[in-house]
mmCIF file of the N, C-alpha and C atoms, coordinates in Angstrom:
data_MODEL
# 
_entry.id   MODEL 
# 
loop_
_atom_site.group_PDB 
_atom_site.id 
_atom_site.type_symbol 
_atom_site.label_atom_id 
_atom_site.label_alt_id 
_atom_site.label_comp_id 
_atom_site.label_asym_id 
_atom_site.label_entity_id 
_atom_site.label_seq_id 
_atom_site.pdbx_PDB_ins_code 
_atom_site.Cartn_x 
_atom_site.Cartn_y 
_atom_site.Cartn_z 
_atom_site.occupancy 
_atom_site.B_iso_or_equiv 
_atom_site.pdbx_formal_charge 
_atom_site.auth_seq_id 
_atom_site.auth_comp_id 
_atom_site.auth_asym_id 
_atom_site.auth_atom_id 
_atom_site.pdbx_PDB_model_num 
ATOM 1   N N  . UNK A 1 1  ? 102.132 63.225 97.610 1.00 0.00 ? 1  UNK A N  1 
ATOM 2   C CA . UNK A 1 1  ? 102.350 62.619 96.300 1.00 0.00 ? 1  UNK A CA 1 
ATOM 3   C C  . UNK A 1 1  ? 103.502 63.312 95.580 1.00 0.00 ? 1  UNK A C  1 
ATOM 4   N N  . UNK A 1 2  ? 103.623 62.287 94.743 1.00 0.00 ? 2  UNK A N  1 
ATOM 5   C CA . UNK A 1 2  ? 104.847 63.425 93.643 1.00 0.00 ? 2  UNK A CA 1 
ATOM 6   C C  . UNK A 1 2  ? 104.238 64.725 92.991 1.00 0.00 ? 2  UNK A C  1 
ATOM 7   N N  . UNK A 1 3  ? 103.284 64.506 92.953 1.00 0.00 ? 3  UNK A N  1 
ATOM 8   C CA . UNK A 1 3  ? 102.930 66.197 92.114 1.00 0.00 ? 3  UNK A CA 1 
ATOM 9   C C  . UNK A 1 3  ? 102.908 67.293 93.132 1.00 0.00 ? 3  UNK A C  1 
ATOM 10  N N  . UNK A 1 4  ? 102.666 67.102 94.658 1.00 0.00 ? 4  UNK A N  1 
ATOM 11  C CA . UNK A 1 4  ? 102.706 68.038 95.492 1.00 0.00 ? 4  UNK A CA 1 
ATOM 12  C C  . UNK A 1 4  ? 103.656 68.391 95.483 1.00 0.00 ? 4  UNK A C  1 
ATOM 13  N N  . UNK A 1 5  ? 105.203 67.505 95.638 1.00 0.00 ? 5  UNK A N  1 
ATOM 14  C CA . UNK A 1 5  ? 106.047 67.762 96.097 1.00 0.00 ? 5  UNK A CA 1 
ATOM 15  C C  . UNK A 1 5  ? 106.746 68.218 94.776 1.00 0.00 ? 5  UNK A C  1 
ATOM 16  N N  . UNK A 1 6  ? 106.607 68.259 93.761 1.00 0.00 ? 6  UNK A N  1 
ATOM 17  C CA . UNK A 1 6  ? 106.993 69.043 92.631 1.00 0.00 ? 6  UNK A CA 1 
ATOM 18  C C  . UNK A 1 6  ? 106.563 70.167 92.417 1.00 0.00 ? 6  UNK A C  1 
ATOM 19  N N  . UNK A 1 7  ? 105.355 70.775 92.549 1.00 0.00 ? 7  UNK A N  1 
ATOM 20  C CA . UNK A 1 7  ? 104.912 71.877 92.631 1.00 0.00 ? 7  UNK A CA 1 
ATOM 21  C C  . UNK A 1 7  ? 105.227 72.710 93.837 1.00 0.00 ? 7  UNK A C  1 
ATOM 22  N N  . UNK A 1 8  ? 105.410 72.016 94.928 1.00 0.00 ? 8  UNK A N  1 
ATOM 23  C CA . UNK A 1 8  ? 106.388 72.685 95.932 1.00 0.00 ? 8  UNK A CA 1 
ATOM 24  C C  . UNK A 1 8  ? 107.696 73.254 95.856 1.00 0.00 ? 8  UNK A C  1 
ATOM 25  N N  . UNK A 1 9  ? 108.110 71.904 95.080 1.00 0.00 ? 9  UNK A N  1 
ATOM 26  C CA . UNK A 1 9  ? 109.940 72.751 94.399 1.00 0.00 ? 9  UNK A CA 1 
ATOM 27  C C  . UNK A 1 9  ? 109.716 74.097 93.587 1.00 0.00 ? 9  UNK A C  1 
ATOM 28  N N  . UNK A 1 10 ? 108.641 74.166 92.458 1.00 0.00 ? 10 UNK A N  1 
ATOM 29  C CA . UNK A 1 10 ? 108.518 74.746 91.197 1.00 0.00 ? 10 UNK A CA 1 
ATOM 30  C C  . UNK A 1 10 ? 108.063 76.121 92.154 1.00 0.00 ? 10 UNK A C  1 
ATOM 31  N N  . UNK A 1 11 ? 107.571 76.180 92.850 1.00 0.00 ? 11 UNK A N  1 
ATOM 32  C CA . UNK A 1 11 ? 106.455 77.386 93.631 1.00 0.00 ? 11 UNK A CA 1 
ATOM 33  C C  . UNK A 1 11 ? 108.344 77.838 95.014 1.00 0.00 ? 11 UNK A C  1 
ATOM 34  N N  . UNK A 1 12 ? 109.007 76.911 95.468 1.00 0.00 ? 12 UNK A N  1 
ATOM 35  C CA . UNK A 1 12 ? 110.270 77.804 96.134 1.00 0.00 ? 12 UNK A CA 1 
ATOM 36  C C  . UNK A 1 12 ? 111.205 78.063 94.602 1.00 0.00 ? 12 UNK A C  1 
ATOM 37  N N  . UNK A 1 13 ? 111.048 77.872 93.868 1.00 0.00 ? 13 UNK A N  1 
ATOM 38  C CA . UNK A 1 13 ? 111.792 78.110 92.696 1.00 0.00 ? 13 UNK A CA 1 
ATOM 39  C C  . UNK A 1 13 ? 111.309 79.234 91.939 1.00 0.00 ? 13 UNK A C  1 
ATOM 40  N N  . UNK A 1 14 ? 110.543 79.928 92.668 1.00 0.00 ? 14 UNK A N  1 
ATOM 41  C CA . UNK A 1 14 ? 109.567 80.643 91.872 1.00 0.00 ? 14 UNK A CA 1 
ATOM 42  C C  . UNK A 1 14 ? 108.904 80.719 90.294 1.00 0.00 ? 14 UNK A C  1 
ATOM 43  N N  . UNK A 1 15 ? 108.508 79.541 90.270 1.00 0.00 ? 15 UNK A N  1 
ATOM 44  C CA . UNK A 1 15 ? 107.894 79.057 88.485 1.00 0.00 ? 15 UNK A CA 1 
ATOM 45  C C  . UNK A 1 15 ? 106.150 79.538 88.824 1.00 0.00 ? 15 UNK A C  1 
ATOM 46  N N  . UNK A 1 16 ? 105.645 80.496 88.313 1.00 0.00 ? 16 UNK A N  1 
ATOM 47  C CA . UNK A 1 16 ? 104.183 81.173 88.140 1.00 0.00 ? 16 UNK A CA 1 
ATOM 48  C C  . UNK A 1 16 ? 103.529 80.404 87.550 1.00 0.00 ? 16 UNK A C  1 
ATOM 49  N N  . UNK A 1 17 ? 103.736 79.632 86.426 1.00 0.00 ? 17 UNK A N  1 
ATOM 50  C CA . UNK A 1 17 ? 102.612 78.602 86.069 1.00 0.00 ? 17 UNK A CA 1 
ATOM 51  C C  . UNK A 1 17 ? 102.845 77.123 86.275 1.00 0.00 ? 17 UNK A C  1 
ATOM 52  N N  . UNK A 1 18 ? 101.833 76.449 86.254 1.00 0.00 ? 18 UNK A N  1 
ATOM 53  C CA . UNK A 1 18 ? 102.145 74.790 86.269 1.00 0.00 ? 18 UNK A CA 1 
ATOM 54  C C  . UNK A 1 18 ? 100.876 74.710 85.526 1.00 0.00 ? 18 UNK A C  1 
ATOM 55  N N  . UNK A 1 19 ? 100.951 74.331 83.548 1.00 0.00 ? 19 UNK A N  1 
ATOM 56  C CA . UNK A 1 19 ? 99.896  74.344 83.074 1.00 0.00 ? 19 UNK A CA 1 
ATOM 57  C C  . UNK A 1 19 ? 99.330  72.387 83.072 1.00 0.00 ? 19 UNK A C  1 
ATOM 58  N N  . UNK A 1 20 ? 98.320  72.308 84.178 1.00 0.00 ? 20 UNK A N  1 
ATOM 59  C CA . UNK A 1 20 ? 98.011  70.692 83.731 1.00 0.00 ? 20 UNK A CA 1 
ATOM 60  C C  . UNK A 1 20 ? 96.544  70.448 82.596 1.00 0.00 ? 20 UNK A C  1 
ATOM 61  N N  . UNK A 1 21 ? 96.551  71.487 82.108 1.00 0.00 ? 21 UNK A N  1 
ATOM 62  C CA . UNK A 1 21 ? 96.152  71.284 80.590 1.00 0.00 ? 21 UNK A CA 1 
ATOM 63  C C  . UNK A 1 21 ? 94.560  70.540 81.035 1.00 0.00 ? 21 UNK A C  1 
ATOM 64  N N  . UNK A 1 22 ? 93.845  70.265 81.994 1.00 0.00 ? 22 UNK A N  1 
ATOM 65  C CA . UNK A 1 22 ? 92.713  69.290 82.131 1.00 0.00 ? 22 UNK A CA 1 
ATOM 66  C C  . UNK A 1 22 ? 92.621  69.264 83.665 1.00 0.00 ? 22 UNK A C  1 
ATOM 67  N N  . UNK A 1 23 ? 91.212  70.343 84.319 1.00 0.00 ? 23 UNK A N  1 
ATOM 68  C CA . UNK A 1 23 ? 90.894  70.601 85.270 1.00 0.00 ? 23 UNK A CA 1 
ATOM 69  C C  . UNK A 1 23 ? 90.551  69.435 86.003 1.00 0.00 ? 23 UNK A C  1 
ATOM 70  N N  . UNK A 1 24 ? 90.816  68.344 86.492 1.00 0.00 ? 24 UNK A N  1 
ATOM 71  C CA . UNK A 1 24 ? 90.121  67.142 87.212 1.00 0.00 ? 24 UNK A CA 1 
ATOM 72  C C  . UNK A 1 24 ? 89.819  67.749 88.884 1.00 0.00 ? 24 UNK A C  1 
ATOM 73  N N  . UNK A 1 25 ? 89.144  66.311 89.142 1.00 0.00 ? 25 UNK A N  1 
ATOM 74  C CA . UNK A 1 25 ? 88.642  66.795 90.347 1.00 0.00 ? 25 UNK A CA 1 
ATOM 75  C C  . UNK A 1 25 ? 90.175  66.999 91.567 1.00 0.00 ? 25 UNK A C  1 
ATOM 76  N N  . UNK A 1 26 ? 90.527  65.345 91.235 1.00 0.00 ? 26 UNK A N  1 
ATOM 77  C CA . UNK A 1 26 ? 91.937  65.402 91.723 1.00 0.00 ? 26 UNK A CA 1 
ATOM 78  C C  . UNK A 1 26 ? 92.737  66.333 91.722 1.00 0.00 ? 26 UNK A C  1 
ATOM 79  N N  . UNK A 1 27 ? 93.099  67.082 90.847 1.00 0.00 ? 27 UNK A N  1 
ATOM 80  C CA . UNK A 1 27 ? 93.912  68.286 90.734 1.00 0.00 ? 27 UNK A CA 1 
ATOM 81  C C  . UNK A 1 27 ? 93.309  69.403 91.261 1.00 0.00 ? 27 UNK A C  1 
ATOM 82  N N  . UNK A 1 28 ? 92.361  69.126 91.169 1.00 0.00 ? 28 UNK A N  1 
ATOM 83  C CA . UNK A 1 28 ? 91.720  70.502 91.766 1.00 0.00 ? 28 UNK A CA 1 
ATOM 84  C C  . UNK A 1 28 ? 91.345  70.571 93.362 1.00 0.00 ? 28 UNK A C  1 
ATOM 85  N N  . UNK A 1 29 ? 91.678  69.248 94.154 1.00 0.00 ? 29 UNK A N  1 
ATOM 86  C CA . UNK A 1 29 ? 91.943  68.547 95.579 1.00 0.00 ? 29 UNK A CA 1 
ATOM 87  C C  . UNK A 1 29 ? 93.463  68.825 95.881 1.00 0.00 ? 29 UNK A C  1 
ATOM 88  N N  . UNK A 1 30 ? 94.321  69.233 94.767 1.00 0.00 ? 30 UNK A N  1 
ATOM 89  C CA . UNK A 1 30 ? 96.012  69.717 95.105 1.00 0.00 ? 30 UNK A CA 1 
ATOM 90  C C  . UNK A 1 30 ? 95.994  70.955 95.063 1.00 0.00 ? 30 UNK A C  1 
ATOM 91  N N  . UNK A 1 31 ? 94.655  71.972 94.809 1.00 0.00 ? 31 UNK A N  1 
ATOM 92  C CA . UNK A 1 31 ? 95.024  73.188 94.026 1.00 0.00 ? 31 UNK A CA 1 
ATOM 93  C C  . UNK A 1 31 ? 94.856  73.878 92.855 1.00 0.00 ? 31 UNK A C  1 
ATOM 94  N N  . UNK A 1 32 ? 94.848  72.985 91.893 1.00 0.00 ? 32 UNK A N  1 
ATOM 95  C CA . UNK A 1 32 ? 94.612  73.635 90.416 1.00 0.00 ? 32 UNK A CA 1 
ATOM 96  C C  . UNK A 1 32 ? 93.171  74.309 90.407 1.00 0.00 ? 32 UNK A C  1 
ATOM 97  N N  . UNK A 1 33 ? 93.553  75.471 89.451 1.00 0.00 ? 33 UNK A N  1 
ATOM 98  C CA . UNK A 1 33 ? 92.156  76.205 89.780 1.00 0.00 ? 33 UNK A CA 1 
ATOM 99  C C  . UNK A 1 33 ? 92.137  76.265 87.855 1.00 0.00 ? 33 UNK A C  1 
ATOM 100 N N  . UNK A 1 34 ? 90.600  77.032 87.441 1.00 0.00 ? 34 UNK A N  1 
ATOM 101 C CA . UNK A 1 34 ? 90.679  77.079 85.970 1.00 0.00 ? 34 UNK A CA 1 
ATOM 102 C C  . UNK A 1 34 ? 90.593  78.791 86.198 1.00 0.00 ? 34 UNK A C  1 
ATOM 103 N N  . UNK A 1 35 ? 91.688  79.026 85.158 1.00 0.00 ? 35 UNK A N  1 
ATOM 104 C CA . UNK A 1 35 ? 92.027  80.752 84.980 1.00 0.00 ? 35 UNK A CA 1 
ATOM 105 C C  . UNK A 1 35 ? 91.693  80.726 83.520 1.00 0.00 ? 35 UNK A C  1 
ATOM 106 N N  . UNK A 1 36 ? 91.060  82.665 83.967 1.00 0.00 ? 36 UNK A N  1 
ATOM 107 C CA . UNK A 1 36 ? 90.687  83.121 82.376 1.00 0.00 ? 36 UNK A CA 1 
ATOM 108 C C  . UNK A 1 36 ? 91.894  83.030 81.329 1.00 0.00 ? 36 UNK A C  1 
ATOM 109 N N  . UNK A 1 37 ? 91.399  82.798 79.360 1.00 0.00 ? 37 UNK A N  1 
ATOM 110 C CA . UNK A 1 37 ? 92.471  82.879 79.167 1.00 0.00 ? 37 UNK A CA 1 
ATOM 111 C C  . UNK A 1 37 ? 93.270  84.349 79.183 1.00 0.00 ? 37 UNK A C  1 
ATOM 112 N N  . UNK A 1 38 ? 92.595  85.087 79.174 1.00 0.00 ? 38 UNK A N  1 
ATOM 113 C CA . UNK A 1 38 ? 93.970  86.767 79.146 1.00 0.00 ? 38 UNK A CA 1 
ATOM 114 C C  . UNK A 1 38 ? 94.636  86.415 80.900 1.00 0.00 ? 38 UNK A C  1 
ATOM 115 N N  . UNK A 1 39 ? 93.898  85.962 81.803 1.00 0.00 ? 39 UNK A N  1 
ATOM 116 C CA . UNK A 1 39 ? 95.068  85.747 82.890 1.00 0.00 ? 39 UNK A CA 1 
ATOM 117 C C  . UNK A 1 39 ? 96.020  84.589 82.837 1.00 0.00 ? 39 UNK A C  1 
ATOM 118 N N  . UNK A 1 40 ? 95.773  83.388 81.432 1.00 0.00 ? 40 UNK A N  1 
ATOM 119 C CA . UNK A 1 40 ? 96.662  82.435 81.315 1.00 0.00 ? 40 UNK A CA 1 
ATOM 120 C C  . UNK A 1 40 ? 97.840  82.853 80.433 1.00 0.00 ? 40 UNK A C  1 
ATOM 121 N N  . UNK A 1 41 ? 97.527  84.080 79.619 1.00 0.00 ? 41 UNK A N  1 
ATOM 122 C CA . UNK A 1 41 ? 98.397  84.354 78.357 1.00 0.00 ? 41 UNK A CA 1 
ATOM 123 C C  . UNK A 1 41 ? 99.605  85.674 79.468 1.00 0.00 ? 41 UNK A C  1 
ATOM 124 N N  . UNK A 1 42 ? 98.707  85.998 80.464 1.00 0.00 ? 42 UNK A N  1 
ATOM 125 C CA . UNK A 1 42 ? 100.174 87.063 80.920 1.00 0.00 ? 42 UNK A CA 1 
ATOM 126 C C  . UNK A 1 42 ? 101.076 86.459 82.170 1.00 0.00 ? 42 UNK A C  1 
ATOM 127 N N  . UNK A 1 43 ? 100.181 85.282 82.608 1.00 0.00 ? 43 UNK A N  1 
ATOM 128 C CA . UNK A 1 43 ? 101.293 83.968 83.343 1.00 0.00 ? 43 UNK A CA 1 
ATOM 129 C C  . UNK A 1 43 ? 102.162 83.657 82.686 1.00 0.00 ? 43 UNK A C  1 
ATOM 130 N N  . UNK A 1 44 ? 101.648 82.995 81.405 1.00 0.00 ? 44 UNK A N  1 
ATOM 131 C CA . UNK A 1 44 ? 103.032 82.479 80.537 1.00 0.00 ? 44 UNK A CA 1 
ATOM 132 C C  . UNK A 1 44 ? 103.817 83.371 80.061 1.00 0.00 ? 44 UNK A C  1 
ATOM 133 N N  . UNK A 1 45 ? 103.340 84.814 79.750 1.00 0.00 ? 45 UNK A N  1 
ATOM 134 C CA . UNK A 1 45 ? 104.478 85.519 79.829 1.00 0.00 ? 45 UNK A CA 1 
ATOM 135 C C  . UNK A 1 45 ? 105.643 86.016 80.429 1.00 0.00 ? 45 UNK A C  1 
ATOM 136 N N  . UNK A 1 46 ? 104.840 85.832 81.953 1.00 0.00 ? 46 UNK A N  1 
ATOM 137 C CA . UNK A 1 46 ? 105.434 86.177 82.875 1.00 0.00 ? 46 UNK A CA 1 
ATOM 138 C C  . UNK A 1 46 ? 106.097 84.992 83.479 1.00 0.00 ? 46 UNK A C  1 
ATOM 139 N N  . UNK A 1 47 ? 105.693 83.732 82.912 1.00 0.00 ? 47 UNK A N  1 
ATOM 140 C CA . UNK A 1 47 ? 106.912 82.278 83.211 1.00 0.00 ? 47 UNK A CA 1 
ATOM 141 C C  . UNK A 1 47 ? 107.781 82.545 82.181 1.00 0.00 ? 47 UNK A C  1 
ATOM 142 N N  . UNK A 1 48 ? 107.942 82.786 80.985 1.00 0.00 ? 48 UNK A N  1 
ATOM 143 C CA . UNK A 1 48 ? 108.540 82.955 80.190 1.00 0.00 ? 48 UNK A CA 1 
ATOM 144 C C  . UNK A 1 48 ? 110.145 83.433 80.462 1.00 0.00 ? 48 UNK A C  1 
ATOM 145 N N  . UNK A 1 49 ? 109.683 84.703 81.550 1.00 0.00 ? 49 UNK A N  1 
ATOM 146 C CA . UNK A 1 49 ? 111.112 85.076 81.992 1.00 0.00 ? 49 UNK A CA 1 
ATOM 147 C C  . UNK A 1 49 ? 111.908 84.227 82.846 1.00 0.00 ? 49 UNK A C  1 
ATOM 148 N N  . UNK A 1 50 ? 111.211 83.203 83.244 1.00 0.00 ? 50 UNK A N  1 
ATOM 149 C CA . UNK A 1 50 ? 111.439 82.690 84.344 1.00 0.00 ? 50 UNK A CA 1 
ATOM 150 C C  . UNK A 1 50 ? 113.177 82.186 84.009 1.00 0.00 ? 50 UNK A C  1 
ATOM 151 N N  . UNK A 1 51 ? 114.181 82.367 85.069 1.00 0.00 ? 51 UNK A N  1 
ATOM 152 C CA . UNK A 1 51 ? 115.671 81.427 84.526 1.00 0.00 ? 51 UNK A CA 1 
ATOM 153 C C  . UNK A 1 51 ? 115.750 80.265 84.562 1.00 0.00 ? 51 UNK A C  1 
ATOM 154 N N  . UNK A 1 52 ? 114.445 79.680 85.522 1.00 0.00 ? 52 UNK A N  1 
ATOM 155 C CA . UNK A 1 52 ? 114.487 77.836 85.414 1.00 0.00 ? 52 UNK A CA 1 
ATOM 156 C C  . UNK A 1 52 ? 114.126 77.446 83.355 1.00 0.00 ? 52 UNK A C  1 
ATOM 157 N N  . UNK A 1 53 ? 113.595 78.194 83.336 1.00 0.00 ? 53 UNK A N  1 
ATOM 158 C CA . UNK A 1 53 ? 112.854 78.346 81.749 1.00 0.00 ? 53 UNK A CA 1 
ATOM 159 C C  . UNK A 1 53 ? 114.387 78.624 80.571 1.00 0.00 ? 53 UNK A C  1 
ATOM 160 N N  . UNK A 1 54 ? 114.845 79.720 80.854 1.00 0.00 ? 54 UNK A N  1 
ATOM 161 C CA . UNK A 1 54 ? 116.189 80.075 79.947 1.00 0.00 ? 54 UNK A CA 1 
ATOM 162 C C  . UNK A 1 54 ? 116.950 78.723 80.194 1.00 0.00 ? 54 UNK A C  1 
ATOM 163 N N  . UNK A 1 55 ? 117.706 78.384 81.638 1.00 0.00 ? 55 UNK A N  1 
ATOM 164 C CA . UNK A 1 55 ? 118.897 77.119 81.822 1.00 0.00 ? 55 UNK A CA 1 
ATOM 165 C C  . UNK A 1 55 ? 118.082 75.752 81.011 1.00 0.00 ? 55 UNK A C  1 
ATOM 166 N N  . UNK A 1 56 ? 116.706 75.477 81.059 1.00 0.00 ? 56 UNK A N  1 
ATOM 167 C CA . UNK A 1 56 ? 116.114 74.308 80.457 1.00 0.00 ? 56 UNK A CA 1 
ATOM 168 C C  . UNK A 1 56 ? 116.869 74.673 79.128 1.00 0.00 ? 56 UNK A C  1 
ATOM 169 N N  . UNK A 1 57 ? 116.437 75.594 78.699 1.00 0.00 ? 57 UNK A N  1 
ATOM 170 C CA . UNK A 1 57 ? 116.614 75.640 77.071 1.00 0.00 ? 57 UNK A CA 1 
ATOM 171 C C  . UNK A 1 57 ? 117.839 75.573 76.360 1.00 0.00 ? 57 UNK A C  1 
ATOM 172 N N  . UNK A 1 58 ? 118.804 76.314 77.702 1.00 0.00 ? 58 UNK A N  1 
ATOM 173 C CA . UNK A 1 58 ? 120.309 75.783 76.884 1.00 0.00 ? 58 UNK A CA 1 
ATOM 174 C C  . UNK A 1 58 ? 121.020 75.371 77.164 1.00 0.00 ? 58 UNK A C  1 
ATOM 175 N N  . UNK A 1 59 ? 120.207 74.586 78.486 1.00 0.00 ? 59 UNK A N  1 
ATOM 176 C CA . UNK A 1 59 ? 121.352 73.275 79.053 1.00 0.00 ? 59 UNK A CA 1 
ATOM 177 C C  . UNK A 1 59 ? 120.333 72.126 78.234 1.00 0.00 ? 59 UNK A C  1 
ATOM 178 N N  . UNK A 1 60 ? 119.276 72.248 78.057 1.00 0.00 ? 60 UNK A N  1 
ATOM 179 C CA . UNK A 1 60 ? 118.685 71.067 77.584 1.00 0.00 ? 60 UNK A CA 1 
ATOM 180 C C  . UNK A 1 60 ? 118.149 69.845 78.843 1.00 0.00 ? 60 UNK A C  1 
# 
């Protein structure tokens, strides 16, 4: 599907989070797991640095 194959790019691109906001069963048949929040708050910190994250922001 397209979400595999996007999370495939995002994961050789090295992007640490992919937040889909709503555990379904489906998603959770691709992978998605539910993380504590102090292990969701030092992912996003740690996506934060990410440079796919900086070029979004100031290439737009």
């Amino acid at each position: 599907t397209a979400l595999v194959a996007l999370v495939a790019l995002l994961d050789a691109a090295g992007v640490v989070l992919f937040d889909v906001q709503w555990t379904t069963e489906h998603l959770k048949s691709l992978g998605a797991v539910d993380i504590t929040r102090d292990s969701y708050l030092r992912l996003l910190k740690e996506a934060q640095k990410s440079p796919i994250l900086r070029q979004t922001e100031t290439h737009g």
